[in-house]
C-alpha positions as CSV (number, residue, x, y, z in Angstrom):
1,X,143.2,42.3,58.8
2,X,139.9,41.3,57.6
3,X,139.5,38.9,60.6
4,X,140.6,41.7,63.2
5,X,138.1,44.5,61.0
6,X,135.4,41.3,61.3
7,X,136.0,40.7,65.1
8,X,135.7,44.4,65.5
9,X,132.7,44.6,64.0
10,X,131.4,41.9,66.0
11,X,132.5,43.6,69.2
12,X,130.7,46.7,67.8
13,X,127.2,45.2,67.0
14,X,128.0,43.0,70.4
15,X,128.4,46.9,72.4
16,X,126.1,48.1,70.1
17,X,123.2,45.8,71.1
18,X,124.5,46.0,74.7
19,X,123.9,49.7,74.9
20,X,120.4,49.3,73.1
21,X,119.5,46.9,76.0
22,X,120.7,49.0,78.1
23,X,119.0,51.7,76.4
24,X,115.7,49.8,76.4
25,X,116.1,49.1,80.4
26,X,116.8,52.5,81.7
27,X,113.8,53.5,79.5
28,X,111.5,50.9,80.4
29,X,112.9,52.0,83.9
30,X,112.3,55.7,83.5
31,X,108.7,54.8,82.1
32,X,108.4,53.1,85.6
33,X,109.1,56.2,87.1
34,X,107.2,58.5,85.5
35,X,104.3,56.3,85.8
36,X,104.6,56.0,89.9
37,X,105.4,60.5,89.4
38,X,101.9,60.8,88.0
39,X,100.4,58.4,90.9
40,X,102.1,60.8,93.0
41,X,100.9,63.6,91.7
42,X,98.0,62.2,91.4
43,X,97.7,61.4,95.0
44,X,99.2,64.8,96.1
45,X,96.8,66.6,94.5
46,X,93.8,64.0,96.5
47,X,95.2,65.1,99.9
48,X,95.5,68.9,98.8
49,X,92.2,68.8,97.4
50,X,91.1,66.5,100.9
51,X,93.4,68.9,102.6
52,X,90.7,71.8,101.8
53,X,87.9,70.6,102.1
54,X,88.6,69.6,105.5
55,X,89.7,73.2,105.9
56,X,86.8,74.6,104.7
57,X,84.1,71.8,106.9
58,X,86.4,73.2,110.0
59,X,85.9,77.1,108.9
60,X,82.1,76.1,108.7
61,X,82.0,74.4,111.5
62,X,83.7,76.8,113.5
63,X,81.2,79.8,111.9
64,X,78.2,77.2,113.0
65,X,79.8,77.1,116.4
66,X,79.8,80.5,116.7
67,X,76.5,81.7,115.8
68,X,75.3,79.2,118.1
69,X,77.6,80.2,121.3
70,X,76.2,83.9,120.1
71,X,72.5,82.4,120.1
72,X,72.8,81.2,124.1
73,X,74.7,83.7,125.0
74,X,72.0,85.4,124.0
75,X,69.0,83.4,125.3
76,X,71.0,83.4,128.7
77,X,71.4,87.3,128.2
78,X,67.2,87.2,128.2
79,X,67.0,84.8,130.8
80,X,68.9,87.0,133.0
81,X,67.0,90.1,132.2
82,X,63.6,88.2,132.6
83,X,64.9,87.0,136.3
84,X,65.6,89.9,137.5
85,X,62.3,91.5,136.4
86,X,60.6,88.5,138.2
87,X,62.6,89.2,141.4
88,X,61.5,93.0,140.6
89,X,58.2,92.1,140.8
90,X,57.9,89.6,143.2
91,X,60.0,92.1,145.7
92,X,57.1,94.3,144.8
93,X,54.6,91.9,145.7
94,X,56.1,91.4,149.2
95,X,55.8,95.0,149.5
96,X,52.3,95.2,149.0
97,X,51.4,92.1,151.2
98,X,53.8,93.4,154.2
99,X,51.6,96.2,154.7
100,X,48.6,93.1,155.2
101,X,48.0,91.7,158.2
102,X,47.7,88.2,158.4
103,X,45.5,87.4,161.0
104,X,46.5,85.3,163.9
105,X,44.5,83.8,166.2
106,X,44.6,85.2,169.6
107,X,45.2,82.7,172.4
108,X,42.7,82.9,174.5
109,X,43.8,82.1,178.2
110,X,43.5,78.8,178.9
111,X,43.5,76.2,181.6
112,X,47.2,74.5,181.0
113,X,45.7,70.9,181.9
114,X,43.1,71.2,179.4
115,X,43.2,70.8,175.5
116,X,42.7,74.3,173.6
117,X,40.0,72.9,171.3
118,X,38.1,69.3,172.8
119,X,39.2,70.4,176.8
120,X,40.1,66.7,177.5
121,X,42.0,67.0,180.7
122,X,45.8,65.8,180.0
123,X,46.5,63.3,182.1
124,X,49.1,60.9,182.5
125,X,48.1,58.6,179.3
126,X,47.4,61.7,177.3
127,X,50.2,63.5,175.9
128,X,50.0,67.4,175.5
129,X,51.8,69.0,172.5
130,X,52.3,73.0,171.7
131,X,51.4,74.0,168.1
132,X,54.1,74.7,166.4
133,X,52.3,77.4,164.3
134,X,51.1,81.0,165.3
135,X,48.6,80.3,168.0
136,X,51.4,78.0,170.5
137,X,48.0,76.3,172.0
138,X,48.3,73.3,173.9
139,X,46.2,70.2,172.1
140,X,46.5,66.8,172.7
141,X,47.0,63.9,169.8
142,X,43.6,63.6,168.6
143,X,43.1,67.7,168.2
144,X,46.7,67.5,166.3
145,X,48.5,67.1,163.1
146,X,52.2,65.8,162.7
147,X,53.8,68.5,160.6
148,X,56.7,65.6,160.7
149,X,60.8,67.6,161.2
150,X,58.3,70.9,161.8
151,X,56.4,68.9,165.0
152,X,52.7,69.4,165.6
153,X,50.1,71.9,164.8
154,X,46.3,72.2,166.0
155,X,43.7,71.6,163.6
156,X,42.9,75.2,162.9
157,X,46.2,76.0,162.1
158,X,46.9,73.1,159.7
159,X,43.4,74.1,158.3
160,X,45.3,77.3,157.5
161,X,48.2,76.4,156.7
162,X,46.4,73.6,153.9
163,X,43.1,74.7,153.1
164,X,42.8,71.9,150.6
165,X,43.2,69.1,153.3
166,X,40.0,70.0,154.9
């Protein structure tokens, strides 16, 4: 009896210390835990508080964004308005100068085979062009200006036409 009460005992302490390891390991293991919960926690509340402050940049950015679409929709608003009073005015301005007379100058008959302004005598080396301005005189090269895709004018008219060329 005192062997089987002794081998007991020993079994006990043996289960005993067992369970205390045991014990020890699931509470090591739950420290573990708890440790890698508070990371997580931790890290939750990172995102949440990244989370809002992204929220909030957007809401700003968005308000930014929208005083500036306000801005040129209003400066384009303006540039509207201030077209339409230059087309008002310019409109008005052609009324005024329709009622002036530009003057043209009167083609004064002419001989065909002569040039309007130097009276060389076109010939077959000399080339006869029509002004392509008001006055449709005939003028040879030298009494001519190339107007280039427009064709040729006389003198006088290009004179007209560019005051600052002469």
């Amino acid at each position: 009896l005192p062997q089987r009460l002794a081998s007991l005992a020993a079994t006990a302490r043996e289960e005993t210390w067992q369970s205390r390891q045991q014990l020890q390991a699931q509470q090591q293991e739950m420290a573990r835990l708890q440790e890698e919960l508070n990371r997580a926690r931790q890290d939750g509340e990172r995102w949440a508080s990244a989370l809002q402050r992204a929220q909030r940049e957007a809401l700003e950015r968005e308000a930014t964004r929208g005083a500036e679409q306000a801005r040129q929709q209003e400066l384009i608003r303006d540039m509207k308005e201030r077209l339409l009073e230059l087309l008002r005015e310019k409109d008005a301005l052609w009324q005024k100068t329709e009622g002036i007379d530009t003057p043209v100058p009167n083609p004064v008959p002419r001989d065909p085979g002569l040039c309007s302004r130097c009276h060389k005598d076109f010939r077959l080396l000399s080339r006869r062009y029509n002004c392509s301005r008001l006055c449709q005189g005939k003028v040879c090269h030298t009494c001519s200006m190339d107007m280039g895709k427009h064709g040729r004018c006389c003198l006088i008219c290009y004179q007209q036409r560019h005051p600052q060329a002469t």
